[in-house]
N, C-alpha and C positions, 0 to 999 in steps of 0.2 A: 419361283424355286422349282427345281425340276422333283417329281416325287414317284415317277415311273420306278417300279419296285417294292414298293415301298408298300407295309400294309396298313390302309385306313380305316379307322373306327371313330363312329359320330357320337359323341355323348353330347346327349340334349336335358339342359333345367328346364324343367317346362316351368317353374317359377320365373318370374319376370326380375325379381330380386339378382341385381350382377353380383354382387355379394355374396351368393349362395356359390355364379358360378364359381369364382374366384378362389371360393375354399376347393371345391371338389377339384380344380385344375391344381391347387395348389398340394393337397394330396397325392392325386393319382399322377400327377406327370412322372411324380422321383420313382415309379414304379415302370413305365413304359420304356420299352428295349430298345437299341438300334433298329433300325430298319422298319418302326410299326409307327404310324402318327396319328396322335389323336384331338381331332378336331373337338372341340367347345363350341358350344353356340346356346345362347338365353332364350328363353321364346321371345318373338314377337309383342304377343298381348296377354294375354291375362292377369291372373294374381301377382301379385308381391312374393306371397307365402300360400299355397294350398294346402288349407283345411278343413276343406268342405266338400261335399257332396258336388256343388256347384262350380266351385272353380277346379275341382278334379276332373269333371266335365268340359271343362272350357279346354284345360290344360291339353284334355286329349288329343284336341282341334290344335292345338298350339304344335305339339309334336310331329303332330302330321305337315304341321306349315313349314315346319325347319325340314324333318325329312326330302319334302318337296323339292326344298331348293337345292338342298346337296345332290340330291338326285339326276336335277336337270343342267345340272349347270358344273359339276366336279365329277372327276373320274370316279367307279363303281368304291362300293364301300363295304367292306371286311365284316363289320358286324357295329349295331347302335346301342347303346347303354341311354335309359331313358332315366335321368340324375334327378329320382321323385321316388321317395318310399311308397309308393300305391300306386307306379307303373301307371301311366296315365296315358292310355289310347296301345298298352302292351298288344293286346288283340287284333285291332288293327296295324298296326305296323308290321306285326307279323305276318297278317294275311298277305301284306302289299311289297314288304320285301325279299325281294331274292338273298337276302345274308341274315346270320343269326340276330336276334335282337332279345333282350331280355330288360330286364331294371332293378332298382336296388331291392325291392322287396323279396320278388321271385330267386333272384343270384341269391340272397341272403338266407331264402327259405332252403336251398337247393345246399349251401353250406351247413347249416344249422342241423339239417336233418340228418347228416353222417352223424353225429353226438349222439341223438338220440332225440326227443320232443323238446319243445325250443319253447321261451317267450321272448314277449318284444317291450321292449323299453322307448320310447320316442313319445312327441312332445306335441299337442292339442288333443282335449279331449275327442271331439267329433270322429277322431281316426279311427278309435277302438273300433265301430261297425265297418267299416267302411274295408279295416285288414282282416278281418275276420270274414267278413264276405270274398275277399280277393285269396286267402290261405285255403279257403273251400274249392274255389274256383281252377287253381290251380294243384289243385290233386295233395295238398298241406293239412286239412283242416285238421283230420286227425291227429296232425302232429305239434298242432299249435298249443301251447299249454294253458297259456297266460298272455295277458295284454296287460300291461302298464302305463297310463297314460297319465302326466304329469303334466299340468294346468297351463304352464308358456308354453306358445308355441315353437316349432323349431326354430324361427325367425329369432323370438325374443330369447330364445338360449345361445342362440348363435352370437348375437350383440352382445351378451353378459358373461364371459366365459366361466369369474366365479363362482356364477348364481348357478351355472349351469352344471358345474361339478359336484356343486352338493347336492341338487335336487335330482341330479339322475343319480349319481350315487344311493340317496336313497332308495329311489327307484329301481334299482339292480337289485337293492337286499331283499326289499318286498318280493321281486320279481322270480331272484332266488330260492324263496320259500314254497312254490308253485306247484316243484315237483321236475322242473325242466332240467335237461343238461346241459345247455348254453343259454346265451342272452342275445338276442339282436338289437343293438343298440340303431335304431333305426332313424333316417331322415339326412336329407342331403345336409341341410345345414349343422349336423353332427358328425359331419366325416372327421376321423381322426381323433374323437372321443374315446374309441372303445381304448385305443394303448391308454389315454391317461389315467381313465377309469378302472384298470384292472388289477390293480393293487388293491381296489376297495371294493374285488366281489371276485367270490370264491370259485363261478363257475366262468368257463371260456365268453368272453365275450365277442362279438362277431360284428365288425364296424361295416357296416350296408353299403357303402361306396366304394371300399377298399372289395368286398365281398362282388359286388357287381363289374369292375374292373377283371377279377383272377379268372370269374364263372367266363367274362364274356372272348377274354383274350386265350384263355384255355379252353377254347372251346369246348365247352362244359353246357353253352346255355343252347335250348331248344333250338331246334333248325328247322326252318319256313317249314309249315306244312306243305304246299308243292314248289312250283318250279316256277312259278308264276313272279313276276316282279312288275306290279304297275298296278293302278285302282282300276276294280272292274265296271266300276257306276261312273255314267256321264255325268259331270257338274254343271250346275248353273249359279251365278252370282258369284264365284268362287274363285281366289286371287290365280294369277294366267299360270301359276309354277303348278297347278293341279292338272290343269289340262293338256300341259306340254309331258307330264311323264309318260314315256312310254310303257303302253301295254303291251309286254313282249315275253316270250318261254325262255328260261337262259337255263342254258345245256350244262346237265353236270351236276347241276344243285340237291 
């Protein structure tokens, strides 16, 4: 298919779960224009569902493994949406690519704070630390109000729709009482939650996939620190799409 024109943007699950991708493609595509195309792709390896410390680590390495290959192998890319509430290797990919790159959390954080100070709503307890460290990181902390974390994972609320409506709903009203002016309903496998939910919570709620889509295609999200598009460390043992990116200055950026 000829796509010369055409502007491309990479969203990567770094969950292994195709199911997770399947919702977020099924969301975001009804929203992508003529002329703009936006590539999908699952990780490779790791988790199912990332909920930990560990496989948000893995995930990073995962990201960067899809990166890789769009990279070497497909015409240059518009900008990458990393489809993981906790932005998994955001840092890096930013360092490595030459187009914007953001993820559901940051876009979500970067929405939320026009309101005013925000909480988050989403799904395995282990997350709390782990977004509270990432809302500091990236220049939020002060604006974070509240963390909500409701006992299923986003996985097992994604497989239960019912279950899932009542328990973040209450979730929202807790989260509500906080002090915040919106709610980030957060996690890939909740895309599309915040429209159903918001008849049952008084303050704006802010759906993190849909939020990571407008940031990243509005050019809204962060842009490469330089001009630089390629890794600058030699690899060893490392699949051959790491070694074939080119280290190169691309003019303009």
């Amino acid at each position: 298919m000829e796509t010369t024109g055409l502007r491309r943007y990479l969203l990567i699950n770094p969950n292994t779960n195709p199911l997770t991708t399947q919702r977020l493609q099924e969301v975001l595509q009804p929203q992508v224009p003529p002329g703009v195309q936006l590539l999908v792709q699952t990780a490779r390896f790791g988790a199912l569902y990332i909920a930990c410390e560990a496989s948000h680590a893995v995930a990073a390495h995962a990201c960067l493994d899809v990166w890789t290959t769009h990279r070497t192998s497909q015409q240059p890319l518009d900008g990458v949406l990393i489809g993981c509430f906790g932005d998994p290797g955001l840092f890096a990919l930013r360092e490595v690519s030459g187009c914007p790159v953001t993820g559901l959390a940051e876009a979500s954080f970067i929405q939320a704070s026009t309101h005013g100070p925000f909480a988050i709503v989403t799904g395995g307890e282990r997350w709390k630390p782990m977004l509270q460290r990432l809302a500091i990181s990236l220049g939020y902390g002060a604006q974070l109000r509240h963390i909500e974390t409701v006992a299923p994972t986003g996985a097992a609320l994604q497989a239960d729709p019912d279950m899932a409506i009542r328990c973040l709903s209450q979730a929202c009203q807790k989260a509500a009482q906080s002090g915040a002016a919106s709610i980030i309903l957060g996690g890939a496998g909740l895309a599309g939650y915040a429209r159903l939910l918001q008849a049952h919570c008084t303050l704006p709620l802010i759906d993190s996939a849909q939020a990571g889509w407008e940031v990243l295609h509005g050019q809204l999200a962060p842009k490469a620190p330089t001009d630089h598009d390629g890794f600058y460390a030699p690899w060893v043992g490392m699949p051959p799409a790491f070694t074939q990116v080119p280290d190169k200055v691309i003019q303009g950026i």
